[in-house]
C-alpha positions in Angstrom: 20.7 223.2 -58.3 18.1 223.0 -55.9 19.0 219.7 -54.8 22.3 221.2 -53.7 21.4 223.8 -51.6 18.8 221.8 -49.6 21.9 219.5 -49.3 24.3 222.6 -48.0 21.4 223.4 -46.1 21.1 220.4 -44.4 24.5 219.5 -43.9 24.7 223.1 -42.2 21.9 222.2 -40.1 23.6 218.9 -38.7 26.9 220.6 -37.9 24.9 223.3 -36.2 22.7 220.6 -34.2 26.2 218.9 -33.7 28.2 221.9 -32.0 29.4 221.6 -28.7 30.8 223.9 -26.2 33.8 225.6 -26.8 36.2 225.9 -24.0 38.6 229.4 -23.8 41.2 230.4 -21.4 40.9 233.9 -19.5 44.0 236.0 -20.5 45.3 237.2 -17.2 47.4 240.2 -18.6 44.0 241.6 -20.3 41.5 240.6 -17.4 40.7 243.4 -14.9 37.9 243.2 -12.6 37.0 247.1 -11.0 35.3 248.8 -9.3 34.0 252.4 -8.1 33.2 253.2 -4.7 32.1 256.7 -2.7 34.5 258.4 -0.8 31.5 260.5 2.0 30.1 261.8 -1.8 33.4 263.9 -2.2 34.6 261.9 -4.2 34.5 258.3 -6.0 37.4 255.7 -5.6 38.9 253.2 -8.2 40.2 249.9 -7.6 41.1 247.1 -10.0 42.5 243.8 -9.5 45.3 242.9 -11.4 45.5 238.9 -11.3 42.8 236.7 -12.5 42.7 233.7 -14.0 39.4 232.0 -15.1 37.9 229.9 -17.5 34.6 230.7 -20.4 32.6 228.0 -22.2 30.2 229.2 -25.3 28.2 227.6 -27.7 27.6 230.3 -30.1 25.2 228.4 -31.9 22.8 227.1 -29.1 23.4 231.2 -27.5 24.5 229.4 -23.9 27.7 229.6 -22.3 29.1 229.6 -18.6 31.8 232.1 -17.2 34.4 231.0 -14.0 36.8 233.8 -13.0 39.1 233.4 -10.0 40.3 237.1 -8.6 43.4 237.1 -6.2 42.6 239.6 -3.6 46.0 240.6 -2.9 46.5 242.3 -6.2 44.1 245.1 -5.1 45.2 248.4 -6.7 44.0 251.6 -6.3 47.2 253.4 -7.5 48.0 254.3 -3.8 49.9 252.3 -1.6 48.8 253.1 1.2 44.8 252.9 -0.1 45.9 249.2 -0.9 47.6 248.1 2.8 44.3 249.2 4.2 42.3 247.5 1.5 44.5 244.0 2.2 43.5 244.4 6.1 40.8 242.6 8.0 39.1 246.1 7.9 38.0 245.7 4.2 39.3 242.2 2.3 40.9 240.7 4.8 43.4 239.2 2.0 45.1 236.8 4.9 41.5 235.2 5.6 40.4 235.8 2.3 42.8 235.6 -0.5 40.0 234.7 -3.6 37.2 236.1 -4.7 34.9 234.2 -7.2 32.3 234.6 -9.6 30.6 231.5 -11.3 27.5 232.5 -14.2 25.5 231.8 -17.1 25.8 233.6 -19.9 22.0 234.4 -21.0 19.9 236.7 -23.3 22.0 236.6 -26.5 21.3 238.6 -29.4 22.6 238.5 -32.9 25.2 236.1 -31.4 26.1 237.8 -28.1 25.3 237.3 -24.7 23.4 240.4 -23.2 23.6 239.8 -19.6 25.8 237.1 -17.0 23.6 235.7 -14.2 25.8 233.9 -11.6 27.0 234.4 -8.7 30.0 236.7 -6.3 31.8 234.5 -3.5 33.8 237.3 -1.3 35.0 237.4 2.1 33.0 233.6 2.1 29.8 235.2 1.9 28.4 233.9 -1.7 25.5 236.0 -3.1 23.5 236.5 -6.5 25.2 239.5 -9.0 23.3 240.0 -12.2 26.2 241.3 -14.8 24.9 243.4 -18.0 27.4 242.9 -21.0 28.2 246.1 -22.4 29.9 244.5 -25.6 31.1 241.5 -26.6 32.8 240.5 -29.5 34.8 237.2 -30.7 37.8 237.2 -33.5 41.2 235.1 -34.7 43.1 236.0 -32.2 46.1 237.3 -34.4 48.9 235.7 -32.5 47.4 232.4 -31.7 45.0 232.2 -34.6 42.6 230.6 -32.5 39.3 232.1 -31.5 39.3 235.4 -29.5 36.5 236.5 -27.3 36.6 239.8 -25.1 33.8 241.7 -22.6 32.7 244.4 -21.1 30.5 243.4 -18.0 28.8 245.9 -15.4 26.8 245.5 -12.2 26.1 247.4 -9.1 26.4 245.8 -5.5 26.0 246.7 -2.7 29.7 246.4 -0.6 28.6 245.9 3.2 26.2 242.6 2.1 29.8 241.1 2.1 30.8 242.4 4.6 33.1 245.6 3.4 31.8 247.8 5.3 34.5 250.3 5.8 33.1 254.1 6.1 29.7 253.1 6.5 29.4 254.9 10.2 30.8 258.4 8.1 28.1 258.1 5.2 30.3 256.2 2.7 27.6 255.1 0.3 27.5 251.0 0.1 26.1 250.9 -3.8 29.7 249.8 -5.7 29.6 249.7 -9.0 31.7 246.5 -10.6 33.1 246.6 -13.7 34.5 243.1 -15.5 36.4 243.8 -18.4 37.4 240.2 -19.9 39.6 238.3 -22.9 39.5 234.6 -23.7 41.6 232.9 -25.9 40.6 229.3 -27.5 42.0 226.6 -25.0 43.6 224.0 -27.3 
């Protein structure tokens, strides 16, 4: 008896050793980056993005992992239309200049299985700078559809706008501190 458990032990062990990065696609219809911004402390804004398209790799069992997401600028919503012509103009996103927005990181500090913060990096407006994501929750499941693996996130960080150059309201007392919010699902690549 013995014998076989430090044999199921050790052939657990090897398969462990052995695991490799798994690959999963980012599901655009439950992917929305947003974000909250202050309106001269009256009030706060809202904005989402509604296309993006990216791509996660995790190795549950070494606790590493990288995250690639691709937001299209143009899909800027803030539930106003006018709010979202201004936000598309060379005033803010400049959308025609600058139609993606990036963010390449490293999933770190896991815990009981889960990463606990994203250290990467925010390319906007072509200005590329360091953005330190804390994972809120994170959880992975059989997808019931696709009965693949299933992983979803809740990310947050707080930037400050104008280092990228959206700087609209600043001369009014718009505060610059935005705070993002990343609220990701992958699916399994096959």
């Amino acid at each position: 008896m013995k014998r076989a458990v430090l044999a199921w032990g050790a052939a657990l062990a090897a398969a462990s050793a052995g695991a490799e990065p798994v690959a999963y696609t980012v599901d655009p219809a439950h992917t929305y980056p947003s974000f909250e911004a202050d309106h001269m402390g009256m009030s706060v804004w809202r904005g989402k993005f509604n296309k993006t398209t990216g791509t996660v790799m995790l190795d549950k069992a070494a606790g590493t992992g990288s995250v690639e997401l691709t937001i299209e600028m143009e899909s800027i919503d803030f539930g106003l239309d006018e709010m979202n012509r201004l936000a598309k103009g060379d005033g803010m996103f400049d959308t025609v200049q600058f139609p993606l927005a990036t963010y390449q990181g490293r999933l770190e500090a896991f815990q009981n299985g889960a990463p606990t913060r994203v250290a990467g990096t925010l390319t906007m407006r072509g200005i590329a700078r360091p953005v330190e994501l804390q994972v809120l929750s994170f959880k992975c499941m059989p997808h019931p559809l696709f009965k693949r693996d299933w992983c979803g996130a809740d990310a947050r960080a707080v930037i400050r706008r104008d280092q990228w150059g959206v700087d609209a309201g600043k001369a009014y007392g718009f505060k610059m501190e935005t705070e993002l919010r990343i609220q990701v699902e992958a699916v399994q690549t096959r």
